[in-house]
Structures are given as structure tokens and as C-alpha cells.
Phi, psi and omega in degrees: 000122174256177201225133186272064185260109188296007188182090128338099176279351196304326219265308172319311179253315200291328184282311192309344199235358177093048185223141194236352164298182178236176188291308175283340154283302185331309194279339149319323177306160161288152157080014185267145198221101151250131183288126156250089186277129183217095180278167141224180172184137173082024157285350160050049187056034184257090168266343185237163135325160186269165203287173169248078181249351166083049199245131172352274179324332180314111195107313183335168152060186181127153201264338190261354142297323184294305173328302184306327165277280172340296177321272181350316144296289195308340204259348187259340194229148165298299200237099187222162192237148189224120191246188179195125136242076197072162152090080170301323213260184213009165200142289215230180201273336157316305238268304187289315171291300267212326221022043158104014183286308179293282189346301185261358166276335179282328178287335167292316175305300163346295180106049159251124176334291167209169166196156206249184185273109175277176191289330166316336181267006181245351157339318163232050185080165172330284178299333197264356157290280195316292221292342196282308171316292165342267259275317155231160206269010200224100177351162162243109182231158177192146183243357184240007175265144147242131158316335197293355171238034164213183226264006189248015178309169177058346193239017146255146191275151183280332184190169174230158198232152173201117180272119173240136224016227172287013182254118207267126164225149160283064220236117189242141158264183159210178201200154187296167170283124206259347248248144163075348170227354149245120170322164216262336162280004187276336185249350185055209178293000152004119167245147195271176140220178187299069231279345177273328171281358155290328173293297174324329159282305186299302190304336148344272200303304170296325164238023155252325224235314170290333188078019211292134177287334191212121186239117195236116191266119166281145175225109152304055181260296199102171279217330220185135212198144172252347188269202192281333190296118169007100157224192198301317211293320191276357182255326189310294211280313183276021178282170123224183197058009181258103197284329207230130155205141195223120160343109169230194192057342179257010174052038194259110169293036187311147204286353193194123145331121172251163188226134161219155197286133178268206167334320188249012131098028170275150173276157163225116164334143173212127172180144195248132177199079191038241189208200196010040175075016182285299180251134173271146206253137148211130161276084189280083200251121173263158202229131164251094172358141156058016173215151185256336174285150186216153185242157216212153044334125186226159176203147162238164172248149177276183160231128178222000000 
């Protein structure tokens, strides 16, 4: 298995927050805690590799190699969360056959936690969703659709609160504007809302009122935009209680996770990791009793 790491993040955020440790000092402290965050986004039913067809890609990804990495972490780290954002469905001849039925059974296997909604997860419609759900065992969440007049009320989540040692997270999704990029029967009465003020109520609500230690936003917005539309950078700068939001739909291999300051000039994670299962995204962010700065490390993996 080889290994990609784009970015040793510590030096980067450790300056930003006022920190002089390293990741092996940290965890030498007493009361230290690490978090292992391991995203995809954008797999788009890519169950196999891509072929040794002599295409950029070739070999890359596959679902029972990502498993195979993911198992690997865990057997090496205590506390890890396995995340999604979105646009699980379509792509390969699974998708079309199967309608997203191996997909989430295989994400059921994995052990992923949670994963929120792309516009691609609505491909066979409202119903061709609800019908999927049985199949995992792992939330779907998003705060800014509302559901309540289709079939998918009541069975998407706004957020999930989730503990691993002494550490409380929070994790909300949001999702793109439907209106003009998915037909209007595949989502139906689906209603957009706003996604920044809606993360900003949820992300609220989880680290004043739940005490959430750490909040971390799936976002199907996408990563960059030059117009007015809503994106990761722009939900980032206009946030505030959101540490980490990691990224889909624009398929952006970015060379670093960036971090920019938010409402309350606190930093915020930002990171992406293209699409179809070629690199698994991981974050290690450790946590010390009684301090609010978090020190941060990210790598990505190829899966090859």
C-alpha cells in the first residue's frame, strides 16, 4: 500500500493557535486524547478499480482496498470516525443495475459513521433513496434540506452527536442548491434552505447546548466558486462553532487542507479528496483536558 502525505499540518495550525508541540509530544501529555477523522466524498459507485487501461487513474481506488486501509487504521488508532460527503451513487454500471444497494451495503461494512446528501444521491429519485436506507446501518445527515413533505421525512438526521473517549463531536451536513442541477422529479418537494445559516444553528446547538467538544460539517457545497455561490471557503469565513468541514461535489484533489478564520477569527479546517475513492482523507486532531486549541495533523492515502 502506498502512501501519499500531502501536508504534515501541525507546524501550520500549531502556529495559528499558538502551539509548540508536535503530535509525539502531545500524546506524551497527560489527559490527551486523539481523534482519527477518515472522510471520502464523491465515490460515485466506484466498487472496483479503475481499470489497467492506461488512463490516468488506472488501478487507482476500489472499495475492498479502501476497507483494507481503513481495517488497518483502526487496528493502529483507538478513536476513529469514518465519514462521507456525499454523492455516494452513481457512476459505474452498480449504480444502474443495483440502484445503490451494494453502495451502502459496502459503507455498512466499512463501519462509516455517517454521510450526508449529494445532488447524485437523488439519481433515482426521492424514493429510490428511502428505498437504499434499509441497506445502512449509518445515518444520512443534512440541515438545510427540508424534508417534510416527501417521503424522506422523518429518516434524514440534522446532525449526529457522537463520543469517543472523553471526547464529544458533533457532526452536520448541508447540501448544494437542487434547483437547476437535479431535475425537479428526482427530488421533488425537497426544499433548499439556506446552508450557512442553518450549519450556524445546528453547529450552535451542538457546541452550546449538547457541549459538543468538536464539530465537524459534511458539506456537498463544493470546495470554490468565483461567483456568489455558497462554498466550502465561503461557509468557512461566514461560520462560527464549526472546526472541521470536509468537503464534496467539486472533486478537488487539493494539494493541503486550508484553514481560514471565522466569524470569531477561531480557525476552520477545510479539505477535499477528489472523487471516486482514489485517496482516503485522514485527520488526526488531538485533544488536551481543560485547553480549547487543538493541534492538528492530515495525510491522505492513495488507495492503490
Amino acid at each position: 500500500m502506498n502512501r501519499r502525505k500531502f501536508l504534515r499540518q501541525t507546524g501550520k495550525t500549531a502556529a495559528l493557535l499558538g502551539l509548540s508541540a508536535l503530535p509525539y509530544d502531545i500524546m506524551a501529555l497527560p489527559e490527551t486524547t486523539r481523534i482519527t477523522i477518515l472522510h471520502t466524498n464523491d465515490v460515485h459507485s466506484r466498487i472496483d478499480p479503475f481499470p489497467m487501461d492506461g488512463s490516468r487513474n488506472e488501478g487507482l481506488g476500489g472499495a475492498e482496498r479502501r476497507a483494507r486501509v481503513i481495517n488497518e487504521i483502526r487496528s493502529e488508532v483507538e478513536h476513529v470516525l469514518l465519514l462521507d460527503s456525499g454523492d455516494i451513487f452513481q457512476g459505474t454500471p452498480y449504480f444502474n443495475m443495483f440502484g445503490g444497494e451494494i453502495e451502502m451495503k459496502l459503507m455498512s461494512a466499512m463501519g462509516y459513521d455517517a454521510a450526508t446528501i449529494g445532488n447524485h444521491d437523488f439519481d433515482a429519485g426521492v424514493d429510490g433513496l428511502v428505498k437504499q436506507l434499509p441497506h445502512a446501518n449509518f445515518p444520512l445527515i443534512n440541515c438545510n434540506y427540508d424534508f417534510s413533505d416527501t417521503a424522506l421525512h422523518d429518516k434524514i438526521l440534522p446532525h449526529k452527536i457522537v463520543t469517543k473517549g472523553s471526547v464529544k463531536i458533533g457532526i452536520l451536513g448541508v447540501g448544494i442548491e437542487l434547483d437547476g442541477l437535479v431535475p425537479d422529479a428526482w427530488y421533488g418537494n425537497t426544499k433548499y434552505q439556506d446552508p450557512v445559516s442553518h450549519a450556524n444553528q445546528t453547529a450552535a446547538y451542538l457546541k452550546q447546548v449538547a457541549k459538543c467538544n468538536y464539530v465537524i460539517c459534511l458539506s456537498h457545497l463544493g470546495y470554490r466558486y468565483e461567483d456568489d455561490q455558497v462554498d466550502d471557503r465561503k461557509l468557512a469565513k461566514s461560520s462560527r462553532h464549526i472546526d472541521l468541514i470536509l468537503g464534496g461535489h467539486t472533486h478537488t484533489f487539493m494539494d493541503a487542507p486550508e484553514v481560514l478564520a471565522n466569524l470569531d477569527n477561531q480557525p476552520v479546517t477545510i479539505n477535499q479528496v477528489g472523487w471516486a475513492g482514489i485517496l482516503l482523507g485522514r485527520i488526526d486532531v488531538f485533544f488536551e483536558r481543560n485547553r480549547k486549541d487543538r493541534c492538528i495533523t492530515c495525510e491522505n492515502r492513495w488507495i492503490k
